[in-house]
C-alpha positions as CSV (number, residue, x, y, z in Angstrom):
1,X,-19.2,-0.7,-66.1
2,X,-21.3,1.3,-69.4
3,X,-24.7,0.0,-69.8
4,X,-26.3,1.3,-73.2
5,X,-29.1,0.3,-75.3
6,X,-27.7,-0.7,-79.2
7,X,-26.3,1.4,-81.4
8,X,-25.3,0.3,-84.7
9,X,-21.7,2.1,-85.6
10,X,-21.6,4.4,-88.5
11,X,-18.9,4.2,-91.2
12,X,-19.3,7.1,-93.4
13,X,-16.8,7.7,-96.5
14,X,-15.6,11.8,-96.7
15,X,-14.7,11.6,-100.2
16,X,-17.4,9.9,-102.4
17,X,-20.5,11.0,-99.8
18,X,-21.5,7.4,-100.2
19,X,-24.5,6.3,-98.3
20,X,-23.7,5.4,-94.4
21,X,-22.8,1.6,-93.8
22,X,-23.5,0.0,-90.6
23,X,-20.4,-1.9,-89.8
24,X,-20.6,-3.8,-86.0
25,X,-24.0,-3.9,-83.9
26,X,-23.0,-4.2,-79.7
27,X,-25.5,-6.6,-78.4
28,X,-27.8,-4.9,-76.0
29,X,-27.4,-5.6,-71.8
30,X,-23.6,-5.8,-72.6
31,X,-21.9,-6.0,-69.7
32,X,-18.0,-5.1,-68.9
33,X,-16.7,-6.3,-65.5
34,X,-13.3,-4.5,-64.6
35,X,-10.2,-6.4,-63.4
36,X,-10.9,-5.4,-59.6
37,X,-14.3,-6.6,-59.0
38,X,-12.5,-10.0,-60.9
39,X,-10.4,-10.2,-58.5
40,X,-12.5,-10.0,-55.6
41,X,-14.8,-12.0,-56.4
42,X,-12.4,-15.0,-56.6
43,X,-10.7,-13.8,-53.3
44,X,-14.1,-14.2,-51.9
45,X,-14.6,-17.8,-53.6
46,X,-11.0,-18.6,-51.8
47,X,-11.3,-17.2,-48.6
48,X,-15.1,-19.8,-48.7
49,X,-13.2,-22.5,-49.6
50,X,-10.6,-22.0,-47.3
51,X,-12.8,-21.9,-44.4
52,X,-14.7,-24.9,-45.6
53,X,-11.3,-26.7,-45.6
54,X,-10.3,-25.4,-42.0
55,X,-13.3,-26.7,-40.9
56,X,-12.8,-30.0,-42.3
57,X,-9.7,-29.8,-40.6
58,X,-11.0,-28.8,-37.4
59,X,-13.9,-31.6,-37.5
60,X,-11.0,-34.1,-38.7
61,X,-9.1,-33.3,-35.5
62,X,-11.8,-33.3,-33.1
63,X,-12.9,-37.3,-33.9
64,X,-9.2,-38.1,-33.8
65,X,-8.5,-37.1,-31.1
66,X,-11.9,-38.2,-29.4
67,X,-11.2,-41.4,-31.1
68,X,-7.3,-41.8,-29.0
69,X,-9.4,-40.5,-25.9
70,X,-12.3,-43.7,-26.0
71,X,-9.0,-46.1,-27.1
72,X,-7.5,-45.2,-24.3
73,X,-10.1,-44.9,-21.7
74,X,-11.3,-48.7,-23.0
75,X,-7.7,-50.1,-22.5
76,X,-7.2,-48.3,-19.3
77,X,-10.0,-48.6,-17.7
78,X,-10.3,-51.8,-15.5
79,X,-12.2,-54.5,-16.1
80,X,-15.3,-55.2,-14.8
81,X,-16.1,-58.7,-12.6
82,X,-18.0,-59.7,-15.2
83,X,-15.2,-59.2,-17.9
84,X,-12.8,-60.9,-16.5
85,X,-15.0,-63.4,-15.6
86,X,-16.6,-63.8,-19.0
87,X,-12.5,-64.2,-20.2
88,X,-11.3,-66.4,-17.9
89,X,-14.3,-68.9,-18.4
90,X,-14.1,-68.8,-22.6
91,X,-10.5,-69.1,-22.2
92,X,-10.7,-72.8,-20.3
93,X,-14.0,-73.9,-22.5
94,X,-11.7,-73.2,-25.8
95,X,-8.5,-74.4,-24.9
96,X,-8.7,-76.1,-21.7
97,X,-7.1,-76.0,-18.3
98,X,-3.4,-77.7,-18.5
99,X,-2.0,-74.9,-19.0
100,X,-3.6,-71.5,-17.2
101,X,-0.8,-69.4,-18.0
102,X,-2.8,-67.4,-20.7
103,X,-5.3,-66.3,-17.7
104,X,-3.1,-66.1,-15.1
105,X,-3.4,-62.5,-15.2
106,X,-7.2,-62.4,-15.1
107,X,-7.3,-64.6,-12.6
108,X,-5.2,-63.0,-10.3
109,X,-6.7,-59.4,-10.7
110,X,-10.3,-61.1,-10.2
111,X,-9.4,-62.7,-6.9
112,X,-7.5,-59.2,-5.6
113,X,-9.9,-57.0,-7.2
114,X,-13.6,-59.2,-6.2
115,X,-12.7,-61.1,-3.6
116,X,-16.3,-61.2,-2.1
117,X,-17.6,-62.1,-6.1
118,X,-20.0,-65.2,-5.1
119,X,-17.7,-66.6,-8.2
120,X,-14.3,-66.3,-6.6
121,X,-15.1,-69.7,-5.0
122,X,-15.7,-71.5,-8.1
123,X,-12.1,-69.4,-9.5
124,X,-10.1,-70.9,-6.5
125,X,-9.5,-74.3,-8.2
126,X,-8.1,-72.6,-11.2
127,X,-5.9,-70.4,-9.2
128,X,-4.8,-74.2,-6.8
129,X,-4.2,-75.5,-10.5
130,X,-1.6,-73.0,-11.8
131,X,0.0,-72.9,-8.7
132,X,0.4,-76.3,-9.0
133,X,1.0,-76.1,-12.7
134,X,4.2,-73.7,-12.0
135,X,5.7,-76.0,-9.4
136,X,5.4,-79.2,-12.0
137,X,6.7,-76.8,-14.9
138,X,10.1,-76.1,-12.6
139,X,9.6,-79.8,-10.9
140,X,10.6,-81.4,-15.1
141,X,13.0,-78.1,-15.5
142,X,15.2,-79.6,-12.5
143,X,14.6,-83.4,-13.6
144,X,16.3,-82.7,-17.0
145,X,19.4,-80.6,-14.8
146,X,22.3,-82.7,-14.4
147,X,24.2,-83.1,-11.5
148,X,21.2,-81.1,-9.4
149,X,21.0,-82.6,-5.6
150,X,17.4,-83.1,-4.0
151,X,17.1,-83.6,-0.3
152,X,13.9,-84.0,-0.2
153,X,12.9,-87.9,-0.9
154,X,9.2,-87.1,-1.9
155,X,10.5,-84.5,-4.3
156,X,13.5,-87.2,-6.0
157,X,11.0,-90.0,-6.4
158,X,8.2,-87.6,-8.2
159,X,11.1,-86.3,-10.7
160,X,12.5,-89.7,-11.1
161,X,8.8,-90.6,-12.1
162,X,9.3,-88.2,-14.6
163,X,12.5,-88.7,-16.1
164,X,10.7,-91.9,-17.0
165,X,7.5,-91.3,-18.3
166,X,8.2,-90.6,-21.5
167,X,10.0,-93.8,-22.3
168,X,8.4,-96.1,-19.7
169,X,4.5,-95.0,-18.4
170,X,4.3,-98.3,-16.7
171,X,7.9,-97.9,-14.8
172,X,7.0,-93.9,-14.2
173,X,3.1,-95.5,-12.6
174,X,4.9,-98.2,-10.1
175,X,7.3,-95.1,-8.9
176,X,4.5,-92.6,-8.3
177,X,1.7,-95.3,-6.7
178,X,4.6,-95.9,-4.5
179,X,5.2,-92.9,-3.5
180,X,1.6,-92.3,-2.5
181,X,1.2,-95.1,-0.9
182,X,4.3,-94.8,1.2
183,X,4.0,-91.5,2.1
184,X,0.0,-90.6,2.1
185,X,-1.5,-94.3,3.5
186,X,-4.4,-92.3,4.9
187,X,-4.7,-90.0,1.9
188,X,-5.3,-87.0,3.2
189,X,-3.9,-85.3,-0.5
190,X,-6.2,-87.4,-2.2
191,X,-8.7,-84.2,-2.4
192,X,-6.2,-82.1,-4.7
193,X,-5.4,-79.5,-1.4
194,X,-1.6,-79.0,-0.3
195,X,-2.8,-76.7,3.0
196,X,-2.1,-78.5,6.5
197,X,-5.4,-79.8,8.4
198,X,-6.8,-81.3,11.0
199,X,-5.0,-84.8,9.6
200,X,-2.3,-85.1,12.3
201,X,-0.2,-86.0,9.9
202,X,3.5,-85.4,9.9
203,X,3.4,-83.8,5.8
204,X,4.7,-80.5,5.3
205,X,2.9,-77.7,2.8
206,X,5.5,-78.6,0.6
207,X,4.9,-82.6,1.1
208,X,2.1,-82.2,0.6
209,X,2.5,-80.6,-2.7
210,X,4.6,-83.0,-4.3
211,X,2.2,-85.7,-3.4
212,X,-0.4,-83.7,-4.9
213,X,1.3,-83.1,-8.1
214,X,2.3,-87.4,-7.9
215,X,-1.5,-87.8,-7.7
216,X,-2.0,-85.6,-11.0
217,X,0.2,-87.5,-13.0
218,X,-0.4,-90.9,-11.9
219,X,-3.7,-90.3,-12.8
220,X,-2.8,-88.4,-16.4
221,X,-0.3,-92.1,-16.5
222,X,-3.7,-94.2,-15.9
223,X,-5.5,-92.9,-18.6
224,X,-2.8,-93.1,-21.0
225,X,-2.5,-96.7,-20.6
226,X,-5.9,-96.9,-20.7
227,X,-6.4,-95.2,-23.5
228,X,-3.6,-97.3,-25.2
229,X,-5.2,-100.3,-24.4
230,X,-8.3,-99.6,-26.0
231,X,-5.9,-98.6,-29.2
232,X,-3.8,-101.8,-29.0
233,X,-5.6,-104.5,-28.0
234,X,-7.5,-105.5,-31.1
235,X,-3.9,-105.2,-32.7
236,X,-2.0,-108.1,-30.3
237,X,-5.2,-109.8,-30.8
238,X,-5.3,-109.8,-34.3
239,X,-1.4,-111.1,-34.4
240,X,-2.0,-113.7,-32.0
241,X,-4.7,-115.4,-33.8
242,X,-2.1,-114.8,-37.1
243,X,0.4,-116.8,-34.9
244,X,-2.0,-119.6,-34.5
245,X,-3.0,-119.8,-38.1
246,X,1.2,-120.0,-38.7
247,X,1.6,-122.4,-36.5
248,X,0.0,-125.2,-38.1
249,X,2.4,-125.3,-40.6
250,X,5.6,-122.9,-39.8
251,X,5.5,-123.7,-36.5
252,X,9.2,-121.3,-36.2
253,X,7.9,-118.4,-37.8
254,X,4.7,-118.8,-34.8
255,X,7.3,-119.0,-32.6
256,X,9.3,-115.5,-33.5
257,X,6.0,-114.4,-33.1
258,X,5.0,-115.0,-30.0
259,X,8.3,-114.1,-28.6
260,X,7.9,-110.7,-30.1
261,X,4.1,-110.3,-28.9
262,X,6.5,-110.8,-24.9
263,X,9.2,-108.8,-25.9
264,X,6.7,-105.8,-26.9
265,X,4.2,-106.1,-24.6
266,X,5.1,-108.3,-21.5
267,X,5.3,-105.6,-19.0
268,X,2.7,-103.5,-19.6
269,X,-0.4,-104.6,-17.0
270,X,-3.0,-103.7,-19.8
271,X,-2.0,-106.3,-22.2
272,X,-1.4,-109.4,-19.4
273,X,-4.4,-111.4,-20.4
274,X,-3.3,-111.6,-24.2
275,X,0.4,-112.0,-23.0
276,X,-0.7,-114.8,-21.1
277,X,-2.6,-116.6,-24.0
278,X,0.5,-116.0,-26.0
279,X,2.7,-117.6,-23.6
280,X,0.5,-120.7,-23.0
281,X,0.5,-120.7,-27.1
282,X,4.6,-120.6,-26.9
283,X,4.6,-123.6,-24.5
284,X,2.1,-125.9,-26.4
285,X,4.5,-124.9,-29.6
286,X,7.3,-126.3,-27.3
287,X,5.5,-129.3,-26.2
288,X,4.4,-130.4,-29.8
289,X,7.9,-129.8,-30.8
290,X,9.6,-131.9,-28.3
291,X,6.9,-134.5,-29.1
């Protein structure tokens, strides 16, 4: 590189010894850079960036993989007592507890990993419950089976309760008040349990379970009819006194009434007072027409 100070450049012409013309100036500081020192000076730019961009990659690499290693460590690691606690309880408050399959697995690793938890007492009924749960999920399996044989009397009459229930509540709540009655007088199931005690009586474990799981539903049976009651009354009410109204003039048209308000409703226990009205209603209908 030729660092001068400015010198004009002198055109002189030989032949006619005219006066010297200045033809080009070179600005002063001019500065000429050769091809080499070019070159390395963007090698050096490159080889910057390219360790800029290694340790990118480096850094990139390091958080992924110390992001796989927390993953991992937080879905390996066990649950705390508290956790599985915490899951077990939300669980039933959200959805309930008929069916305790979704926290069957919490459950179980809380009672085999905490069994002295002060709060494995108050997870016992939970884990009685999907026991029993199981047994009444292969109990309507083998009531729907065809041509399946049950020894066991207890265990026929609970799935013949079944079979029925959907159709006929009231026939499926005779079978299974039976059954308790007839085979657990001094009720000694009554408290939900299926172990043996100090009862003397003659129940097996797996009596015992059957009668507990007959106790469940005859009580789920109770409130449905209770429930449909409540729902249904103020309907056979409401037709009865349209019956009446009928009546005075159509007295055959009251009549197809009443006889449905039987036909519906005759056997089902909640409805016997109103059934009874109608039926007095159907013999004074009788009487006036014989009159």
């Amino acid at each position: 590189t030729i660092d001068q100070p400015e010198q004009p450049i002198v055109v002189a012409s030989a032949v006619t010894g005219a006066k010297p013309a200045t033809t080009a100036v070179r600005p002063a500081g001019t500065r000429f850079t050769t091809v080499d020192e070019e070159t390395q000076r963007h090698k050096r730019q490159e080889d910057h960036d390219s360790r800029i961009a290694l340790l990118a990659r480096w850094l990139a690499l390091v958080l992924l993989v110390g992001g796989l290693l927390w993953a991992g460590w937080k879905i390996f690691r066990p649950a705390t007592a508290d956790e599985l606690f915490t899951k077990i309880t939300t669980s039933v408050d959200r959805d309930g507890d008929s069916d305790l399959r979704v926290i069957e697995a919490e459950l179980t690793e809380f009672m085999q990993r905490f069994p002295e938890d002060s709060r494995a007492v108050e997870l016992t009924g939970y884990v009685d419950q999907l026991e029993f749960q199981r047994l009444e999920r292969q109990a309507r399996t083998r009531s729907r089976a065809l041509g399946v044989k049950i020894l066991d009397p207890i265990e026929q009459l609970y799935l013949s309760a079944l079979a029925v229930g959907g159709t006929d509540p009231v026939k499926a709540q005779a079978i299974l008040s039976d059954l308790v009655d007839l085979y657990d007088p001094l009720g000694v199931t009554a408290d939900g349990k299926a172990e043996a005690g100090n009862d003397r009586s003659a129940l097996t474990e797996e009596n015992r379970r059957w009668l507990v799981l007959a106790r469940q539903e005859l009580k789920k049976i109770n409130e449905q009819l209770t429930a449909d009651a409540k729902e249904q009354l103020p309907a056979i009410q409401e037709r009865l006194a349209a019956a009446e109204v009928v009546a005075r003039n159509r007295p055959a048209q009251a009549k197809l009434m009443y006889q449905a308000i039987i036909r519906l409703y005759g056997n089902q226990p909640w409805a016997e007072e109103e059934v009874a009205k109608v039926r007095a209603a159907l013999d004074e209908l009788e009487a006036t027409k014989t009159e």
